[in-house]
C-alpha positions as CSV (number, residue, x, y, z in Angstrom):
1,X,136.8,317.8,85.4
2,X,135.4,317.5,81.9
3,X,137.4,314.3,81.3
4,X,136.9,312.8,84.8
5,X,132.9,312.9,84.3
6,X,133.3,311.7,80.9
7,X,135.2,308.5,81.6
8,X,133.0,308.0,84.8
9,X,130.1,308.2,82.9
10,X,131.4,305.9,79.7
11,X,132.3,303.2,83.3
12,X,129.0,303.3,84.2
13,X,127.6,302.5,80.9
14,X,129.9,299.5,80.1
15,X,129.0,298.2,83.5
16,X,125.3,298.6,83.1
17,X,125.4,296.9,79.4
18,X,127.3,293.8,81.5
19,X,124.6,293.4,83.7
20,X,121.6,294.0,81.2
21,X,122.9,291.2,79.3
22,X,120.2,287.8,79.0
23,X,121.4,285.1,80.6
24,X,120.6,281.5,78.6
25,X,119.9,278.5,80.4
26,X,118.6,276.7,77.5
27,X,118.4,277.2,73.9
28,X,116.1,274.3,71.9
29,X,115.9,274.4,68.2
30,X,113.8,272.2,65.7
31,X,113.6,272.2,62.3
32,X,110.9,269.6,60.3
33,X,113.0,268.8,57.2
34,X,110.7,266.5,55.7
35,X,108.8,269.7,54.7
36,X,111.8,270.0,52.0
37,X,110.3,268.8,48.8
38,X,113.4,268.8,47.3
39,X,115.3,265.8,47.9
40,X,118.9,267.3,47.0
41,X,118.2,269.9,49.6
42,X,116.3,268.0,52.2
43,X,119.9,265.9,52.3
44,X,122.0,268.8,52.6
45,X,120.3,270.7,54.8
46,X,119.5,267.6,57.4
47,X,121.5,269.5,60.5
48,X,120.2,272.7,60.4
49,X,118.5,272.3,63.3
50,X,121.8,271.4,65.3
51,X,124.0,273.8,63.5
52,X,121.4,276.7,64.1
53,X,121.1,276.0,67.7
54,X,125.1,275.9,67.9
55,X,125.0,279.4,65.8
56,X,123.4,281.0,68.5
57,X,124.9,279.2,71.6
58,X,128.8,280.4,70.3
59,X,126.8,284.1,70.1
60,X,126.0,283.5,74.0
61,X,128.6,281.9,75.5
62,X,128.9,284.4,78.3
63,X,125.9,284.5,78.8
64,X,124.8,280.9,79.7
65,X,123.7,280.0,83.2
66,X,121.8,277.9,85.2
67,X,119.2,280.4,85.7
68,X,117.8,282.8,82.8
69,X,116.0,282.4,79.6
70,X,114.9,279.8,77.4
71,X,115.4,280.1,73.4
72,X,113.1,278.3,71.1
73,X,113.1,278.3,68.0
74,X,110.9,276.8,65.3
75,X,112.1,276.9,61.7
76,X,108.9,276.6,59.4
77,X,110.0,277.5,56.0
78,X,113.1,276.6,53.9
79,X,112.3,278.1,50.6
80,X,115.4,277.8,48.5
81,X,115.0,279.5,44.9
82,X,117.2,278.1,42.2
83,X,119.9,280.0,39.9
84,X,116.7,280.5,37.1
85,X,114.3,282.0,39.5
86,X,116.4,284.1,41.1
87,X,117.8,285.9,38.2
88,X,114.4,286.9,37.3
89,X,113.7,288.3,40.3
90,X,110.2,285.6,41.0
91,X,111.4,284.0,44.0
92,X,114.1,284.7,47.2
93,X,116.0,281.7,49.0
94,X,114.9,282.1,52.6
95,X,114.8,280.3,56.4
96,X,111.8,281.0,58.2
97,X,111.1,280.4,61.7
98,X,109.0,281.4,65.2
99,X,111.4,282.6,67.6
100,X,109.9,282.2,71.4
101,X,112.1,283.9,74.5
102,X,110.4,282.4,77.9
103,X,111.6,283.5,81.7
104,X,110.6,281.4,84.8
105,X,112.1,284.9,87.0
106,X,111.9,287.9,84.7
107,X,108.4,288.7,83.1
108,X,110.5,291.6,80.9
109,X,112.5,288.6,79.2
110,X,109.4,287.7,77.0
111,X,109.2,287.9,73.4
112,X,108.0,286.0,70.6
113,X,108.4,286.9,66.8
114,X,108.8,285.5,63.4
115,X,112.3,285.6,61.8
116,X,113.0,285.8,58.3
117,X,116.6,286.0,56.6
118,X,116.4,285.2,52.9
119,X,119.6,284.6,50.4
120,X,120.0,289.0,49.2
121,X,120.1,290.0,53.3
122,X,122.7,287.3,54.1
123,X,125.9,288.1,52.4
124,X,127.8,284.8,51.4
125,X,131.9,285.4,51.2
126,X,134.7,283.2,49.2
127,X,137.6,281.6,50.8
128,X,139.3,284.8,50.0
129,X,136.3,287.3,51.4
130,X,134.8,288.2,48.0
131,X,131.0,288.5,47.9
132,X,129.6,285.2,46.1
133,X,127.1,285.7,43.8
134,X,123.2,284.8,44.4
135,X,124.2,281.6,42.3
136,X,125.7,280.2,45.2
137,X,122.4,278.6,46.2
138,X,124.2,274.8,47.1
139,X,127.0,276.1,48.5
140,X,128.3,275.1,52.1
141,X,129.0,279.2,52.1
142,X,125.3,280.0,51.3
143,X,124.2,277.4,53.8
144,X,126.5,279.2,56.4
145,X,125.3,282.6,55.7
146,X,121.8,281.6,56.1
147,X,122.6,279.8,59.0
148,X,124.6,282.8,60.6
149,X,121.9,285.6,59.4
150,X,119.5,283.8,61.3
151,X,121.1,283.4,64.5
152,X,122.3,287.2,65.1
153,X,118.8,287.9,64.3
154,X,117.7,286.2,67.3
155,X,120.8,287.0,69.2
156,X,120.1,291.3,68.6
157,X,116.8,290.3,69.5
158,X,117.1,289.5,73.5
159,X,115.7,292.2,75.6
């Protein structure tokens, strides 16, 4: 009896998680570059916008429709600290950015925060999985780990 109720009742959740889900019609990101000072940087880090925006779609690939929520996102601030700073602790590499969720059918879908992930939250791993070290600052890894950090930030995010 026990065991009946208890798989019943695990059932039920899983199916109520599947239809609490968001669903996505459109996800719009845009990043203004030109804010980079650095030139280096502002070169290599000329498709964040797309890449971001492809981040999070490959998060919500079930979950696109026709009808649902709309994702924008704004990144503001690309701060990225060099080896120097960052070993004395004066400055953190981070992607800033204003996250806006937006519903034409569900008033409950609404939300709108600011999203920071900076270089020490998002873990960067070698080819063969070791941590790399905060030097990794103009790495395609550390670009990578910014890039994912940010997007399961907005992804754990949706109501």
């Amino acid at each position: 009896m026990f065991r009946t109720t208890l798989l019943g009742g695990v059932a039920v959740m899983l199916a109520t998680s599947a239809f609490a889900a968001t669903m996505i019609k459109e996800i719009d990101v845009t990043a203004d570059i030109t804010a980079i000072e650095n030139v280096e940087a502002a070169a290599y880090w000329t498709n964040l916008a797309d890449d971001l925006e492809e981040a999070i779609t490959a998060r919500l690939v079930d979950q696109i429709g026709e009808e649902g929520s709309k994702i924008s996102v704004d990144i503001n601030e690309l701060s990225l600290a060099n080896s120097f700073q960052e070993k004395l602790g004066i400055e953190d590499a981070i992607l800033n950015g204003q996250v806006n969720v937006s519903s034409d059918v569900d008033n409950a879908k609404f939300d709108a925060y600011e999203l920071t992930v900076s270089a020490k939250t998002a873990l960067a791993f070698a080819a063969d999985g070791s941590v790399l070290p905060t030097e990794f600052v103009g790495s395609p890894e550390y670009y990578k780990a910014l890039v994912t950090a940010f997007a399961d930030g907005v992804v754990t995010r949706l109501k």
